[in-house]
KOLLUM-945306 format. One record per residue (C-alpha): residue in three letters; x, z, y; residue number from 1. Coordinates in steps of 0.2 Angstrom, whole numbers, always signed. Example, Ala and Ser with C-alpha at 12.3 -4.5 7.8 and 13.67 -1.06 7.14 Angstrom:
<vexvos>
{type->ALA, xx->+62, zz->+39, yy->-22, seq->1}
{type->SER, xx->+68, zz->+36, yy->-5, seq->2}
</vexvos>
This chain:
<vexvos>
{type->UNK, xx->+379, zz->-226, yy->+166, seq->1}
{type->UNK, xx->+382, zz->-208, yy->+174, seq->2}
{type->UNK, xx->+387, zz->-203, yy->+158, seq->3}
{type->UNK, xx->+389, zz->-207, yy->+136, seq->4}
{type->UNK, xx->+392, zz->-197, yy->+120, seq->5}
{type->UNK, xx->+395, zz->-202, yy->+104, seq->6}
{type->UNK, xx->+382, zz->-196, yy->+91, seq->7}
{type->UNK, xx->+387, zz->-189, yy->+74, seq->8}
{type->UNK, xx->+380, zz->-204, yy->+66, seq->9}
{type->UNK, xx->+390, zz->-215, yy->+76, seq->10}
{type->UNK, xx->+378, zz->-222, yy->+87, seq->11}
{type->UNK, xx->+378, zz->-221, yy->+108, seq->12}
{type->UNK, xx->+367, zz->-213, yy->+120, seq->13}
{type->UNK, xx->+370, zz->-216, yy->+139, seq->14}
{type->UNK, xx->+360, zz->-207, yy->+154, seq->15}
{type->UNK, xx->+358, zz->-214, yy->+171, seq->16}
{type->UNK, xx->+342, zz->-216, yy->+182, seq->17}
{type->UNK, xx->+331, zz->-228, yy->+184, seq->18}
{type->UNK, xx->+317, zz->-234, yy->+198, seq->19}
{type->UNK, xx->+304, zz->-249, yy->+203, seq->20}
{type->UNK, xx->+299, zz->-245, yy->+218, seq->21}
{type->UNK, xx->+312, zz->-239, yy->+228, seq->22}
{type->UNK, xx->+322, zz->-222, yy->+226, seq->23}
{type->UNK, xx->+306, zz->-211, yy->+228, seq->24}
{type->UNK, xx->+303, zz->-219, yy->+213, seq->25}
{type->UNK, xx->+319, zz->-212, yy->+202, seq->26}
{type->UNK, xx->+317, zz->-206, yy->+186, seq->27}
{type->UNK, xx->+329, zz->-201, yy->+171, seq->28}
{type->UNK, xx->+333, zz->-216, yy->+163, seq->29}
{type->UNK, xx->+341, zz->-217, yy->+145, seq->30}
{type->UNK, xx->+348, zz->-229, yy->+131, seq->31}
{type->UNK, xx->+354, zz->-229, yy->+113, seq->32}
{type->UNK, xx->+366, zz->-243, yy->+105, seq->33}
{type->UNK, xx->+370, zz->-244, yy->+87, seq->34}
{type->UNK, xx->+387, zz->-245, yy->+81, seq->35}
{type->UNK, xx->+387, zz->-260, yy->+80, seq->36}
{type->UNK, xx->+383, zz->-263, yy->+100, seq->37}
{type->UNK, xx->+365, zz->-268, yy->+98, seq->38}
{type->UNK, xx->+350, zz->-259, yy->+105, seq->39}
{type->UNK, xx->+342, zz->-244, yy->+94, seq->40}
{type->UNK, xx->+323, zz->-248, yy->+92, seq->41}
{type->UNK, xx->+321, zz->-233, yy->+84, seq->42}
{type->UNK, xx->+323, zz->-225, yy->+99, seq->43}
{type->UNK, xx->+309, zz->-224, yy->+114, seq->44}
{type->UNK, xx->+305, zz->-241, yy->+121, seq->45}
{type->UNK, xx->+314, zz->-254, yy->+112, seq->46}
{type->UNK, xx->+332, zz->-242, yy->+113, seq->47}
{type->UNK, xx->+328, zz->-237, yy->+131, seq->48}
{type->UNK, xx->+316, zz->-223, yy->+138, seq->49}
{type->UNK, xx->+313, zz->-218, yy->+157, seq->50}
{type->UNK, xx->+304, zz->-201, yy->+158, seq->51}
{type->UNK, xx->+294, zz->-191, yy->+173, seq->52}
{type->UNK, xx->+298, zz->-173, yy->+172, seq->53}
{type->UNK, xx->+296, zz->-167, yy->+188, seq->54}
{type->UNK, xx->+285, zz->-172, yy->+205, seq->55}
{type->UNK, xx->+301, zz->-177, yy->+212, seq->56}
{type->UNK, xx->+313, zz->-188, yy->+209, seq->57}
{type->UNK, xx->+327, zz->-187, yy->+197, seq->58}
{type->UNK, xx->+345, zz->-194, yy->+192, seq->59}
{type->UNK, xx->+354, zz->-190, yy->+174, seq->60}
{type->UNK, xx->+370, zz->-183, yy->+177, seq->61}
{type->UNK, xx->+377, zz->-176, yy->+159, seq->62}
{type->UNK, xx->+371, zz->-179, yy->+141, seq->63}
{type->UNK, xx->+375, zz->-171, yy->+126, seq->64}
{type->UNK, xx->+370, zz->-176, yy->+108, seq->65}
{type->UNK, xx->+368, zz->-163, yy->+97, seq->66}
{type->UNK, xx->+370, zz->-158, yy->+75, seq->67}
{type->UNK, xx->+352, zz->-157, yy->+74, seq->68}
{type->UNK, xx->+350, zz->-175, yy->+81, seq->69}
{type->UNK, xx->+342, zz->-169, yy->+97, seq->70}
{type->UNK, xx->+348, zz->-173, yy->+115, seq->71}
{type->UNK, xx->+352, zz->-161, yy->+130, seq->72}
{type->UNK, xx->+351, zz->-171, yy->+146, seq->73}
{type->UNK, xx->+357, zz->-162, yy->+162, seq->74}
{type->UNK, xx->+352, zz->-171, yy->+179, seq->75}
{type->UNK, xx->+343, zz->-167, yy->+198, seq->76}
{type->UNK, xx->+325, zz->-168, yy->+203, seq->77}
{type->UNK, xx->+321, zz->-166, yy->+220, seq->78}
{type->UNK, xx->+304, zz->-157, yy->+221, seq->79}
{type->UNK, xx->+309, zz->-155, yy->+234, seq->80}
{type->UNK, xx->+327, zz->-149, yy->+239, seq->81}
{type->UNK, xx->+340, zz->-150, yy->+224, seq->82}
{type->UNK, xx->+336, zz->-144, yy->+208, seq->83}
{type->UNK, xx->+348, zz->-143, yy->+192, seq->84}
{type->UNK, xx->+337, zz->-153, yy->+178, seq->85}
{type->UNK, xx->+339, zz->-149, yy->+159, seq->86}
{type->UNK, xx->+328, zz->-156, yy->+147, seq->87}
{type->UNK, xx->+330, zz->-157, yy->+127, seq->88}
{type->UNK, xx->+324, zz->-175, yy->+119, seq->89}
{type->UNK, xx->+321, zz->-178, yy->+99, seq->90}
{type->UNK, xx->+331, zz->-191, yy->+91, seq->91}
{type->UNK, xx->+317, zz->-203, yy->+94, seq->92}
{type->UNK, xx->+318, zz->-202, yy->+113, seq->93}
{type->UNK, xx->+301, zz->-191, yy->+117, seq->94}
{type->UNK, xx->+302, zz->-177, yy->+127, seq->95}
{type->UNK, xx->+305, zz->-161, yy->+116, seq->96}
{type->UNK, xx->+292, zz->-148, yy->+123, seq->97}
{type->UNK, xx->+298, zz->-134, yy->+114, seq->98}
{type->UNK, xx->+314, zz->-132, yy->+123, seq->99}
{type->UNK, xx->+305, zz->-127, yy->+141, seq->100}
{type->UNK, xx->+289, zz->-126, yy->+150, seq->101}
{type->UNK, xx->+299, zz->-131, yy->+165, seq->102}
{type->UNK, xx->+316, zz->-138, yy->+166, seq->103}
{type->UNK, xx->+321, zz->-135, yy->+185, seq->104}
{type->UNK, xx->+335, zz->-123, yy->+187, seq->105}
{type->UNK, xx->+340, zz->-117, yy->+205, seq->106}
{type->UNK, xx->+358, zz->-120, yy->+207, seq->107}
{type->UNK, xx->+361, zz->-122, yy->+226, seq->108}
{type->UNK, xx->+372, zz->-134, yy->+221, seq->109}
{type->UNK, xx->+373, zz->-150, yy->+230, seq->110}
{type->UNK, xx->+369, zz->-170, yy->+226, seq->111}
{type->UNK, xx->+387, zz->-174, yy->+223, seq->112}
{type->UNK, xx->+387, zz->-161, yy->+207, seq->113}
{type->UNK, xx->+394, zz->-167, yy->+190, seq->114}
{type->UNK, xx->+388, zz->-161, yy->+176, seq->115}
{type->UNK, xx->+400, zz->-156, yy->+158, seq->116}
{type->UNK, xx->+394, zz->-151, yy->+141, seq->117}
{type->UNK, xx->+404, zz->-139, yy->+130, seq->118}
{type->UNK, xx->+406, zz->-141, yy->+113, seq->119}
{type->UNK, xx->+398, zz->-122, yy->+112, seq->120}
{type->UNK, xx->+382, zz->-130, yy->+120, seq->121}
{type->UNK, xx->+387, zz->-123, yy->+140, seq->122}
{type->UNK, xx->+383, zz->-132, yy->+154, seq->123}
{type->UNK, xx->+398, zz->-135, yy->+165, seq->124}
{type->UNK, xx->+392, zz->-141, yy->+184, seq->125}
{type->UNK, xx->+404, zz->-143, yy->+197, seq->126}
{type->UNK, xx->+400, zz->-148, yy->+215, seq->127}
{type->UNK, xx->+397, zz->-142, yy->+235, seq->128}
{type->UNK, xx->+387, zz->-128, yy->+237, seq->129}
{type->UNK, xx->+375, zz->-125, yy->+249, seq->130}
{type->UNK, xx->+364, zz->-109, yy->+253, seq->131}
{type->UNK, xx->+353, zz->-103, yy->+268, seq->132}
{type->UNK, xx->+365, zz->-112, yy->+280, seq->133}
{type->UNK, xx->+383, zz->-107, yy->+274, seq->134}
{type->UNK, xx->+391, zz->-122, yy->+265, seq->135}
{type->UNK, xx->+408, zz->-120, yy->+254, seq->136}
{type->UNK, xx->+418, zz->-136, yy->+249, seq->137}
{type->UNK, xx->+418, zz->-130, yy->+229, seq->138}
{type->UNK, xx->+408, zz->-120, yy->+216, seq->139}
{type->UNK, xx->+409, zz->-122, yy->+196, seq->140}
{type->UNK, xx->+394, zz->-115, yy->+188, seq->141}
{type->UNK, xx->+389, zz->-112, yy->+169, seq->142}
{type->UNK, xx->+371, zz->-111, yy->+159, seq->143}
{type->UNK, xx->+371, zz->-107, yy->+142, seq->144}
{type->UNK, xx->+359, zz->-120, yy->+133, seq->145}
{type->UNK, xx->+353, zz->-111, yy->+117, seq->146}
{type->UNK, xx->+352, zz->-123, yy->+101, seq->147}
{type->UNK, xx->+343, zz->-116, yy->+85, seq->148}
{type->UNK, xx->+354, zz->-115, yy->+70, seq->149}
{type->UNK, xx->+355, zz->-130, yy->+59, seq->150}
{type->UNK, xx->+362, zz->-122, yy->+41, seq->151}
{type->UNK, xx->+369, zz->-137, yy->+31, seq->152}
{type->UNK, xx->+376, zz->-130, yy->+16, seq->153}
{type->UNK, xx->+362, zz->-117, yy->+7, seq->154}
{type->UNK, xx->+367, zz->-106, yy->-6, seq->155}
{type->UNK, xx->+365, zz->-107, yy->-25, seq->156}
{type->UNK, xx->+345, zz->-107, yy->-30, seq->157}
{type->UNK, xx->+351, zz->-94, yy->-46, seq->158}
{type->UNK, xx->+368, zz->-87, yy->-51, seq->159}
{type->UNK, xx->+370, zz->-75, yy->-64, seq->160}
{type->UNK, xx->+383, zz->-62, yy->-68, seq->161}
{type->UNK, xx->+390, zz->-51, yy->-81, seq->162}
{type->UNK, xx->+390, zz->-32, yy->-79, seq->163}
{type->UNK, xx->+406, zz->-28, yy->-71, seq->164}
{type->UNK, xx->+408, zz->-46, yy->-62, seq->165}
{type->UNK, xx->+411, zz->-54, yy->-48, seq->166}
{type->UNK, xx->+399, zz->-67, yy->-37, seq->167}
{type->UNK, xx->+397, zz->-74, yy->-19, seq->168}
{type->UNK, xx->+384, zz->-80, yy->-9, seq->169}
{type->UNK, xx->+389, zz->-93, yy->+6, seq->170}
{type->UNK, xx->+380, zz->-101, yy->+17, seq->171}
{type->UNK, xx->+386, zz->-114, yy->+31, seq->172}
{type->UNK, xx->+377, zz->-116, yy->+49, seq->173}
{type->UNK, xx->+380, zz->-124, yy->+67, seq->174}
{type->UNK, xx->+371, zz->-118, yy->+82, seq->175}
{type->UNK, xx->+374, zz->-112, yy->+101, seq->176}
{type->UNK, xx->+381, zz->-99, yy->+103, seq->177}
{type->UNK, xx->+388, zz->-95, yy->+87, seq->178}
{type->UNK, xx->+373, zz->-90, yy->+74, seq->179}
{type->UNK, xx->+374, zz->-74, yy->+65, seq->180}
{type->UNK, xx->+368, zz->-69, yy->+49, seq->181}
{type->UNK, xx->+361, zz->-55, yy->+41, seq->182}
{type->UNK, xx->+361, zz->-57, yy->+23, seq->183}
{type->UNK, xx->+344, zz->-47, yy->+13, seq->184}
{type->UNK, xx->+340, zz->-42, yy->-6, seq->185}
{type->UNK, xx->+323, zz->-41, yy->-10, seq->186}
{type->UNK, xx->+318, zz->-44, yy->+8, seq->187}
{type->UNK, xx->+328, zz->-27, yy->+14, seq->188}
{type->UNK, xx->+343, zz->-29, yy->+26, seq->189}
{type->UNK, xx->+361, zz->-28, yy->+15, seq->190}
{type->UNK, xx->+370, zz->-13, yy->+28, seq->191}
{type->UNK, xx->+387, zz->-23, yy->+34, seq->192}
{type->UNK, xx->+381, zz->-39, yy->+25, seq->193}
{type->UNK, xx->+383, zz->-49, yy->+43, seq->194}
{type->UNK, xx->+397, zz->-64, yy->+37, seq->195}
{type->UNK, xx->+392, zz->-82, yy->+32, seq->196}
{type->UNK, xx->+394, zz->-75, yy->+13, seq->197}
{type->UNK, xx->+389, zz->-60, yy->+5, seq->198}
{type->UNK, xx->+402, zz->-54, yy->-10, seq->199}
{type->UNK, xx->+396, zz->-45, yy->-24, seq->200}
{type->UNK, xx->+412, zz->-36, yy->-34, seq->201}
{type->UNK, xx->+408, zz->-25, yy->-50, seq->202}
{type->UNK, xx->+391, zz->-30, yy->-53, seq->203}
{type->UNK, xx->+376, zz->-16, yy->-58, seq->204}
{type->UNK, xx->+361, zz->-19, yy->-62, seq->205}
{type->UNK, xx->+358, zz->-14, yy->-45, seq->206}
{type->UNK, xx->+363, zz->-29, yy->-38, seq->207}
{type->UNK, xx->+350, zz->-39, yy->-46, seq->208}
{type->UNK, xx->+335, zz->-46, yy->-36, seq->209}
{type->UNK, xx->+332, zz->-59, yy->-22, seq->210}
{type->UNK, xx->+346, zz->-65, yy->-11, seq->211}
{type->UNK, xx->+343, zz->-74, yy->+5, seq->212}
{type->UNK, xx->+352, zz->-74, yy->+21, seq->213}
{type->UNK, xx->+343, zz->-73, yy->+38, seq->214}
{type->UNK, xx->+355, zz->-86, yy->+52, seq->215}
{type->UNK, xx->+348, zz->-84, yy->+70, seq->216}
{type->UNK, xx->+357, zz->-88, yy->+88, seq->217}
{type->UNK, xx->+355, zz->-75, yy->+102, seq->218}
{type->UNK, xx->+341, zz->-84, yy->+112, seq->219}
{type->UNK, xx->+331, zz->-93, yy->+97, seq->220}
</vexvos>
């Protein structure tokens, strides 16, 4: 395998390439194990899936699995010349639509790149690079993959307080890049209440109403 990362749930996913007919014939080829060291069913074609994403052919280079269960596969088609190759899979192995209508990416860098995912979600590629002619031994480059906020600890359904009280709202998310939130009473933005918790000190009648908190990435 080009490549392996550990999901949070403990079990492996591993990204290569795959053909049955020759190299014209090479597609992204990928396979789960369980922690145990047995094949995932679960997942595509008895643990294994090979996919056709572009006209061209493709290799796997870089996968990443990531808190919402979903993986980010980074690779190169050539359809024809070299592209970069991202594509986004659900946790069952299928293809996830939403993340691109089409997932080549001009890079100009060359077959020899490798491909490393950042725990922020960037897409580290090093390589040659080669454009119009002029070739240079080195390049790095970096994408920003975006990744929709998964909040995993909500705040309290109901919370009451005395008149002259204090009470705090949190709430905990991951996502790529950061998220940020925007906390709202009564469906109105709260002015400054951009944190992961909102705190209420000396409590008015005012305060009372609807609380909820609004958690969103810059590109989802």
């Amino acid at each position: 395998w080009h490549a392996v990362d550990i999901q949070p749930d403990g079990k492996i996913v591993g990204v290569a390439y795959s053909y049955d007919n020759g190299w014209s014939d090479s597609r992204i080829a990928m396979v789960r194990y369980n922690t145990d060291g047995t094949r995932d069913t679960s997942f595509g074609d008895d643990g294994s899936i090979r996919s056709d994403l572009t006209p061209g052919e493709e290799e796997g280079y870089g996968i990443m699995a990531l808190s919402n269960g979903k993986l980010m596969v980074a690779g190169t088609t050539y359809a024809p010349g070299a592209d970069l190759l991202l594509a986004r899979y659900n946790s069952d192995g299928s293809v996830d639509t939403t993340f691109a209508t089409d997932v080549r990416y001009r890079s100009y860098l060359e077959n020899d790149t490798r491909v490393v995912f950042a725990a922020d979600g960037s897409v580290y590629l090093a390589g040659s690079y080669a454009r119009e002619g002029e070739a240079f031994p080195f390049a790095l480059t970096r994408l920003i993959v975006p990744v929709a906020p998964t909040i995993t600890v909500t705040p309290a359904l109901a919370q009451a307080v005395t008149i002259g009280g204090a009470l705090t709202f949190g709430v905990t998310a991951t996502g790529s890049p950061a998220p940020t939130f925007q906390w709202q009473r009564n469906g109105e933005d709260v002015p400054g209440a951009t944190n992961a918790a909102i705190a209420i000190t000396g409590a008015t009648q005012a305060h009372a109403g609807v609380y909820r908190v609004v958690v969103s990435t810059p590109f989802t």
